[in-house]
PyMOL CGO cylinders between C-alpha atoms (Angstrom):
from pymol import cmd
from pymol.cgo import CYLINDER

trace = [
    CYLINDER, 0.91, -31.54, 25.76, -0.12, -29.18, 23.49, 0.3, 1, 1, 1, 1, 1, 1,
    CYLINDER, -0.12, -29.18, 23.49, 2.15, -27.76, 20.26, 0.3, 1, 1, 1, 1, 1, 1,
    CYLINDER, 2.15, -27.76, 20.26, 0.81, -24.29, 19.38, 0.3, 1, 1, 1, 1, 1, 1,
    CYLINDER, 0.81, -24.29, 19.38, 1.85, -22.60, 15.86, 0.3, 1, 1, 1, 1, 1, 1,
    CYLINDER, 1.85, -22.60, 15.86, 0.80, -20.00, 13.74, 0.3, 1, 1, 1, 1, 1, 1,
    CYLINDER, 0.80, -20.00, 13.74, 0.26, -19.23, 10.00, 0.3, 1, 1, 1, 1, 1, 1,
    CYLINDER, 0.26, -19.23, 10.00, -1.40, -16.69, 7.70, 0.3, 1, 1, 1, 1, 1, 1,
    CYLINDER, -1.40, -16.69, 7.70, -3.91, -17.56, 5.97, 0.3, 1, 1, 1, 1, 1, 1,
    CYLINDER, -3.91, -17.56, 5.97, -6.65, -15.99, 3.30, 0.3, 1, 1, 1, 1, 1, 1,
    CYLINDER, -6.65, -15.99, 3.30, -9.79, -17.83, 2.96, 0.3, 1, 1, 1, 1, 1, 1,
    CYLINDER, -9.79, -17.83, 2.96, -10.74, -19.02, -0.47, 0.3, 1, 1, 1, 1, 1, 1,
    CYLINDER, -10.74, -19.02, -0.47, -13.56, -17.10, -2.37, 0.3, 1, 1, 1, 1, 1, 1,
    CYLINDER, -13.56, -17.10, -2.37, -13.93, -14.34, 0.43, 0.3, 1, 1, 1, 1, 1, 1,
    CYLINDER, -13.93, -14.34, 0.43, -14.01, -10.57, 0.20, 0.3, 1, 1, 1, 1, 1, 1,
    CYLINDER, -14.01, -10.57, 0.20, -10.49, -10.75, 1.63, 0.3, 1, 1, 1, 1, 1, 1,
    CYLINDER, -10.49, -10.75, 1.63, -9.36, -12.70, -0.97, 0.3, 1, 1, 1, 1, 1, 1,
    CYLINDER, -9.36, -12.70, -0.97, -10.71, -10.19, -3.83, 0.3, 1, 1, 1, 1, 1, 1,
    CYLINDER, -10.71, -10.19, -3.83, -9.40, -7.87, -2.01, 0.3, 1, 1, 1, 1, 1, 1,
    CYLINDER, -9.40, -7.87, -2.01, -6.09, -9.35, -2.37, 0.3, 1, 1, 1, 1, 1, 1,
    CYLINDER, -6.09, -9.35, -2.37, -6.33, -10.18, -5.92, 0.3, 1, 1, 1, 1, 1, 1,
    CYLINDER, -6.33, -10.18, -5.92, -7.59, -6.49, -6.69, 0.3, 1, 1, 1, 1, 1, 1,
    CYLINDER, -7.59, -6.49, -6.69, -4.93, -4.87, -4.49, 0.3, 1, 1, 1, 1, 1, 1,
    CYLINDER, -4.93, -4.87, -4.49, -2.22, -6.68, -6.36, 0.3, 1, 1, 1, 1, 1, 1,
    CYLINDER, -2.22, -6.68, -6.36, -3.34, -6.42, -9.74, 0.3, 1, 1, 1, 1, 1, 1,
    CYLINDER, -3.34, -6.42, -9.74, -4.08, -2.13, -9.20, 0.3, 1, 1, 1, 1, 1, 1,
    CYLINDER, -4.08, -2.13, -9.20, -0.34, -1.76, -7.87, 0.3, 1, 1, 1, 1, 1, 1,
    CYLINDER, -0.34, -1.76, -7.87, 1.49, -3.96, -10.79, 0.3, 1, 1, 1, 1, 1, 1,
    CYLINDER, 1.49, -3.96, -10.79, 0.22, -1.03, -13.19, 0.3, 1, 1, 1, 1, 1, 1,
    CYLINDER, 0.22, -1.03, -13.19, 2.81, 0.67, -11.31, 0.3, 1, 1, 1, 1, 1, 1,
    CYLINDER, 2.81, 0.67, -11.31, 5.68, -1.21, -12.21, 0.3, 1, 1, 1, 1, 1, 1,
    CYLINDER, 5.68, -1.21, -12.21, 8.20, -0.23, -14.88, 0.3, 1, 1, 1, 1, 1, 1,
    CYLINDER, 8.20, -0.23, -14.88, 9.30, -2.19, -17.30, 0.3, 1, 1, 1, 1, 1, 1,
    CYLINDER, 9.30, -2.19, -17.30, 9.72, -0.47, -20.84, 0.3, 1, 1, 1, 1, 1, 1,
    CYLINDER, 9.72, -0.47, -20.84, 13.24, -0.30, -20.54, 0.3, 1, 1, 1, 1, 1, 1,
    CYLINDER, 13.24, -0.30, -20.54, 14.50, -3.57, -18.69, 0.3, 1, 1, 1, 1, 1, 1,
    CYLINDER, 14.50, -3.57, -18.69, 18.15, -3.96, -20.44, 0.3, 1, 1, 1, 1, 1, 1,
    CYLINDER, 18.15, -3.96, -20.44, 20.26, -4.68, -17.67, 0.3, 1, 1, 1, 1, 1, 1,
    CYLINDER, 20.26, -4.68, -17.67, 20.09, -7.62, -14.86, 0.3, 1, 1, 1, 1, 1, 1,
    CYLINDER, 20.09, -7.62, -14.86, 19.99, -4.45, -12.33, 0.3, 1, 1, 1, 1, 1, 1,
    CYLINDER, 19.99, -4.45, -12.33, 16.86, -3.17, -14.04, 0.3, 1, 1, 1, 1, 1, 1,
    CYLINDER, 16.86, -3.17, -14.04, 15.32, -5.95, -13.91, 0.3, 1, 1, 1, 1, 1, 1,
    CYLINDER, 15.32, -5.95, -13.91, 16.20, -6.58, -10.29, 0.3, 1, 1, 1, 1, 1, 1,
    CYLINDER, 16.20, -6.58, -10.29, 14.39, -3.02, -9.60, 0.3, 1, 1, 1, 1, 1, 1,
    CYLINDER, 14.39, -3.02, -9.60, 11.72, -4.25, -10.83, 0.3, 1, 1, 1, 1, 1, 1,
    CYLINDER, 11.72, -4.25, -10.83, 11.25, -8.19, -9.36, 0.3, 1, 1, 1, 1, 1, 1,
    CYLINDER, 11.25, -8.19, -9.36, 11.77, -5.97, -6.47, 0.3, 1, 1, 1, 1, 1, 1,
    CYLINDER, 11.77, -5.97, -6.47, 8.90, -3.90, -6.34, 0.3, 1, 1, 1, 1, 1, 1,
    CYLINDER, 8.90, -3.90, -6.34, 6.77, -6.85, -7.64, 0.3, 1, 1, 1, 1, 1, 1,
    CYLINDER, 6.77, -6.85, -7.64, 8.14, -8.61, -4.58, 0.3, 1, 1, 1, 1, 1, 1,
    CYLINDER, 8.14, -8.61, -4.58, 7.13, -5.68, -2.41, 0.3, 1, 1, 1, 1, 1, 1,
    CYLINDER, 7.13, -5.68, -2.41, 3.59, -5.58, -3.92, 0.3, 1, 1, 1, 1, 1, 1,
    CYLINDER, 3.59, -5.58, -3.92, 2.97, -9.03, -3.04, 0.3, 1, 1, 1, 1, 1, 1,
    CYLINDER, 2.97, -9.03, -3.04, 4.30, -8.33, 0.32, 0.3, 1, 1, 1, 1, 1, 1,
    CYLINDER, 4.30, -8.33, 0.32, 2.50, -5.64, 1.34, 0.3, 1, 1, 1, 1, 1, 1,
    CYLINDER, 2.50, -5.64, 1.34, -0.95, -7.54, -0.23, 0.3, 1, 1, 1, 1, 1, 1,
    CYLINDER, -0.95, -7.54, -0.23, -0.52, -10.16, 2.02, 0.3, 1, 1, 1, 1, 1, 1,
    CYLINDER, -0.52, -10.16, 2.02, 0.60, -8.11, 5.05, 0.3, 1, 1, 1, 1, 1, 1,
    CYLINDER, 0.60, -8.11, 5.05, -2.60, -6.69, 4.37, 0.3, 1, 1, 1, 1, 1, 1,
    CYLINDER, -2.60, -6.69, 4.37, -5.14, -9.07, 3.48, 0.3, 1, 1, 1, 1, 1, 1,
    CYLINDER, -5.14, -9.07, 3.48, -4.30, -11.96, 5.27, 0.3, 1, 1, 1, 1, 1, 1,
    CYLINDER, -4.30, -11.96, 5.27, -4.82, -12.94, 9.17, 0.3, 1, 1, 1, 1, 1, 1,
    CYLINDER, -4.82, -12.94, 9.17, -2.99, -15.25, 11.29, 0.3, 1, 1, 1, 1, 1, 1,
    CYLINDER, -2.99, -15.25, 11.29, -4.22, -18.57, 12.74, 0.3, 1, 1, 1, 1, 1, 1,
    CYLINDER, -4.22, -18.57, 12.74, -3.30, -20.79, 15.78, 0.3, 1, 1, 1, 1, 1, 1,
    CYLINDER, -3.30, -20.79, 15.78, -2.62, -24.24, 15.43, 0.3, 1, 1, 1, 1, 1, 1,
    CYLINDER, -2.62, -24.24, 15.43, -3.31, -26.28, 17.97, 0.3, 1, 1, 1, 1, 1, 1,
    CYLINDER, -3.31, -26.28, 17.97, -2.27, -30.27, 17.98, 0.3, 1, 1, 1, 1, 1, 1,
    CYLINDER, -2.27, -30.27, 17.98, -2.80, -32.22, 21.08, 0.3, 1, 1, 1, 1, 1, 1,
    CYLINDER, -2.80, -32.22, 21.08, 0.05, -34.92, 21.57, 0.3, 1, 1, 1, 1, 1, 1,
    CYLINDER, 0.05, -34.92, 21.57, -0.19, -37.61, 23.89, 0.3, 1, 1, 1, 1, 1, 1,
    CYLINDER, -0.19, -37.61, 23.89, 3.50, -37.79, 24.89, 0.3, 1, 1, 1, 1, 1, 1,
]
cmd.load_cgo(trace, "trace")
């Protein structure tokens, strides 16, 4: 029997992964935060951090199949 499963995955000292690092550290110049004085300010901006880290990985990283052989 075999159990398949997936992840995503960015391999350790690799172009990808400076690619990563520099794609996330370019786009947080864009966020805003000079005037953060209200919790909904500074949801709009975890936010677009959150996004930022999303897209990076969307980007950067590639999927992987798991394979694990069981004997039952």
């Amino acid at each position: 029997m075999n159990i398949s499963n997936t992840k995503y995955v960015i391999k350790i000292d690799s172009n990808k992964e400076k690619d990563f690092v520099n794609f996330i550290i370019s786009n947080i110049y864009t966020t805003n935060t000079k005037n953060i004085n209200i919790k909904e300010d500074l949801e709009v901006c975890v936010t677009h951090l959150k996004t930022i880290f999303q897209k990076a990985w969307d980007k950067h990283s590639k999927e992987i199949h798991i394979i694990k052989h069981s004997k039952e």
